[in-house]
N, C-alpha and C positions, 0 to 999 in steps of 0.2 A: 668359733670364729673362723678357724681352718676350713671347713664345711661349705660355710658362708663368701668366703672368698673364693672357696674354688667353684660355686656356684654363679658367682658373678663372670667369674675368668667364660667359664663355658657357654653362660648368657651372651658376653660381648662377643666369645669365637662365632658364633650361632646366626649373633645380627649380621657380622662380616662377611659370612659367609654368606645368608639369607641374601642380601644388597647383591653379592657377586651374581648369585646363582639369577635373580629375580630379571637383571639383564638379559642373561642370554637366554632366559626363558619365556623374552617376549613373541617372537616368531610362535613359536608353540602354542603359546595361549592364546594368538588370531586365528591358529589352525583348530582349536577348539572351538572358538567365538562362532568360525564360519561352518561350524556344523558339519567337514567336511568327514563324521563318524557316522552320519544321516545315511550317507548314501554306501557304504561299506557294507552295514547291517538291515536294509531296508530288503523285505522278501518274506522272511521270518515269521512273520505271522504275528508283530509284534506292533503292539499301537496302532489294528487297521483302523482305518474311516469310513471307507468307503469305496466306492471304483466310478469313472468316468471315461468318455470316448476320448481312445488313442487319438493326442494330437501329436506332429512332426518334429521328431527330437526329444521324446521320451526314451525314457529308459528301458528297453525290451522287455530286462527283466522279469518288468513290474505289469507285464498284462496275466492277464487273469483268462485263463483259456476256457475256464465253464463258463464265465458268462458270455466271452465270447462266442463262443459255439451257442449257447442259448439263444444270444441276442441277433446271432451275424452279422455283427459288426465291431471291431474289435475295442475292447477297454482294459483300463490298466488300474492296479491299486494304488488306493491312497492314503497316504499315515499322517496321523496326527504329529507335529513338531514338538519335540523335548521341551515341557516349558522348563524344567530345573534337571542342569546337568548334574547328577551324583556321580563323584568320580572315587574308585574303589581302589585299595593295592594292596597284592598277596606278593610278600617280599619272602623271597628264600635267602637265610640265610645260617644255611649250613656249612658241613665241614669243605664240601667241594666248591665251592661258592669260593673258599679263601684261596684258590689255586691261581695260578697264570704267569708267563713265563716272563716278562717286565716286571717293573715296582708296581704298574697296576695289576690287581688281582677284579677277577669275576663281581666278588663283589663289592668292591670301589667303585665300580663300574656300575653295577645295579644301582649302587647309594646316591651316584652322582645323575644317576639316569630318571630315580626315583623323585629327584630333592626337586628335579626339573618339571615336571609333570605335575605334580604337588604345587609347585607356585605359582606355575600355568593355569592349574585348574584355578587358585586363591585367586588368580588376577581376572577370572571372569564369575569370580562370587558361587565357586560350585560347591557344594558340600561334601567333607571327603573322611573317607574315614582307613582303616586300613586293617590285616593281618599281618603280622611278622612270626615265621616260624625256625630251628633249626630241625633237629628230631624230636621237638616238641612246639606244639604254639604258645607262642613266649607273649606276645601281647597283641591285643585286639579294640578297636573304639566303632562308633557306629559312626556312621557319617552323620558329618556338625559342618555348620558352614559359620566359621567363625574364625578370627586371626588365633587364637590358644592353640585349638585345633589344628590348626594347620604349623603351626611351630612347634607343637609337643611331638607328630609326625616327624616333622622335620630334625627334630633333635634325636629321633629313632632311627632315621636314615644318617646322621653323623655319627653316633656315638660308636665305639668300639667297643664292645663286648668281649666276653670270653664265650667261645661257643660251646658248651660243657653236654650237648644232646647227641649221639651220632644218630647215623641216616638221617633221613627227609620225612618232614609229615607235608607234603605237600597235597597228597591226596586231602589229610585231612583240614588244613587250612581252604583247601576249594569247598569242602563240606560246610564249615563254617562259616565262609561268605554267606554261602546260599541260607544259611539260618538267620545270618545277621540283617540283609537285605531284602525291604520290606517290598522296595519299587526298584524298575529297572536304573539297571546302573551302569555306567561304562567303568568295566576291571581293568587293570593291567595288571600281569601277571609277571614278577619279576624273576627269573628261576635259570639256572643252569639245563632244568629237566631228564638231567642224567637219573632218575629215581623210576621207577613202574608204578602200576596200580592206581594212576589218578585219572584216565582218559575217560572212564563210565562220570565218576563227579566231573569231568569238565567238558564234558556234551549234555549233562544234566543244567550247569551254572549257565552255557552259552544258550538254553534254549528261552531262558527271560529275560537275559542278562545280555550287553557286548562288550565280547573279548578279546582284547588284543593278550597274547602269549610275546614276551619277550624274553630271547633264548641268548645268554650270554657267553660265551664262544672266546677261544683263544687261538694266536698261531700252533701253539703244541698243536692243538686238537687236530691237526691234518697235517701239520709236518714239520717230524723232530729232529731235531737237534745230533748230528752225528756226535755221539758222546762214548761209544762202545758199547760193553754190557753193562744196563745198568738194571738196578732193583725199584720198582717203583710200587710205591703202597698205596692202595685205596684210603683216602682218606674218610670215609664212611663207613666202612665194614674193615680196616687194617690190612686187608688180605695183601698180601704181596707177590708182585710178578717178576719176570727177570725177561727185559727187552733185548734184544739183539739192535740198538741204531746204528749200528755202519752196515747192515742189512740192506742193501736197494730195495730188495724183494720187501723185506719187513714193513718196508718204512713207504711202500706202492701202496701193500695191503691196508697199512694203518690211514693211509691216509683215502681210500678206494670205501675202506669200511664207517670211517667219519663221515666222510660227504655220504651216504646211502644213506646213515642215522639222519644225519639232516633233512634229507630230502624226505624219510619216512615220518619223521616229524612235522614236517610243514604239510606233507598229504593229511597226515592226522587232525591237525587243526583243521586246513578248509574243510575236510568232510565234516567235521565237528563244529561247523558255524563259525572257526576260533579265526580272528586274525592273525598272522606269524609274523613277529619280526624279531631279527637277527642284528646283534651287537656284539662286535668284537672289539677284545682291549686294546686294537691301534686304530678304534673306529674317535671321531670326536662325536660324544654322546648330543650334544645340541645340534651340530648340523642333521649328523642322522635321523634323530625325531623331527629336525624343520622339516629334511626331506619326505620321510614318512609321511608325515600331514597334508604335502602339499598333494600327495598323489591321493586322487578320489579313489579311482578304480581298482580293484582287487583281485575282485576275481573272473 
């Protein structure tokens, strides 16, 4: 009976919460509707058609230089239109993931970022399925285009676990995408990305697949807190440091060596086909995704 009741409690927190979210995740799911992910990943080799003569106001990208040079006259490629959006999500939710220097943590911020996306996708009927991992892959569905579906997701994105795996399998969660998906899909990748060894799988997943990489980021991460000497633990591996933060010097470097990681990551994605975007926990996750959508151009 106990069981049962508290089953219904988290059912009604679930709708409450579904209604709130479904709001502000209307902008988002017109930026999906209008296929403004068409023109992000269009180049690729993915869904050609065909080629036709360059006409005035195309997208340079997209000409095609052998047939021009063959034909001397210039033409551009042309792809077939997504008829059924599959929307995909590789959710980290490891031990560094629970970090961040507010009540929000990294990954409150993935949850609430995720829950958004998800109901976007629901509200233009796409099929979605997903992987959730810590240092192991905890659970996985195939893409369904169904309301279950997208609430059993969504109840994965709410609930509060105990995270009992250290490190990241996040290489291996990008491996299992690629197993799981039969036809191209648009991924989001939800991940702090402080982990190694997934860059070979995620130039592999983006050469069928498109991917947005979204990197969730805190104040710490570029500039701490004058606090003295303090002892700070890896939450992944325990190892423990001892910071100097009333350092200037310390505290240039730390924050000189953040911003490079970042930017060495965002190089990594476009070389890798991967789209980058960046969420931070004083970001509001709805606006940032409106924005994100509304910008076609990338790269």
């Amino acid at each position: 009976m106990k069981k049962e009741s508290l089953l219904m409690s988290e059912s009604s927190t679930l709708a409450k919460s579904a209604a709130s979210l479904r709001l502000r995740a209307r902008t988002i799911a017109e930026g999906l509707k209008q296929g403004n992910f068409s023109s992000m990943f269009k180049g690729q080799g993915i869904d050609f058609a065909g080629v036709r003569e360059y006409l005035q106001g195309d997208d340079i990208r997209l000409i095609d230089w052998n047939v021009t040079a063959r034909m001397g006259k210039t033409y551009v490629k042309l792809y077939d239109e997504e008829r059924e959006q599959i929307v995909f999500f590789i959710v980290d939710r490891s031990l560094s993931m629970e970090t961040g220097s507010s009540n929000l943590t990294r990954l409150n911020l993935a949850s609430e970022t995720g829950a958004l996306l998800l109901l976007a996708a629901n509200s233009n009927s796409c099929p979605v399925g997903c992987v959730f991992f810590d240092g192991k892959i905890n659970f996985s569905c195939k893409p369904k285009n169904s309301l279950d579906q997208t609430m059993l997701i969504l109840s994965k994105f709410s609930r509060r676990e105990e995270i009992v795996n250290t490190g990241s399998a996040l290489s291996s969660a990008i491996k299992g995408a690629q197993q799981i998906l039969k036809n191209r899909s648009l991924i989001f990748i939800l991940s702090d990305f402080r982990c190694g060894d997934y860059e070979d799988n995620l130039a592999l997943l983006s050469q069928k697949h498109d991917v947005v990489a979204i990197r969730f980021t805190d104040a710490n991460d570029f500039e701490l807190p004058n606090l003295g000497m303090v002892e700070v633990q890896n939450p992944e591996n325990q190892q423990k440091k001892i910071y100097p933060t009333f350092s200037s010097a310390f505290k240039r470097a730390w924050r000189e060596n953040s911003n490079n990681q970042l930017e060495r990551w965002k190089y990594m994605c476009k070389k890798n086909g991967v789209v980058p975007l960046v969420i931070s926990t004083a970001d509001n996750p709805a606006l940032r995704l409106s924005r994100f959508f509304a910008v076609k151009e990338r790269f």
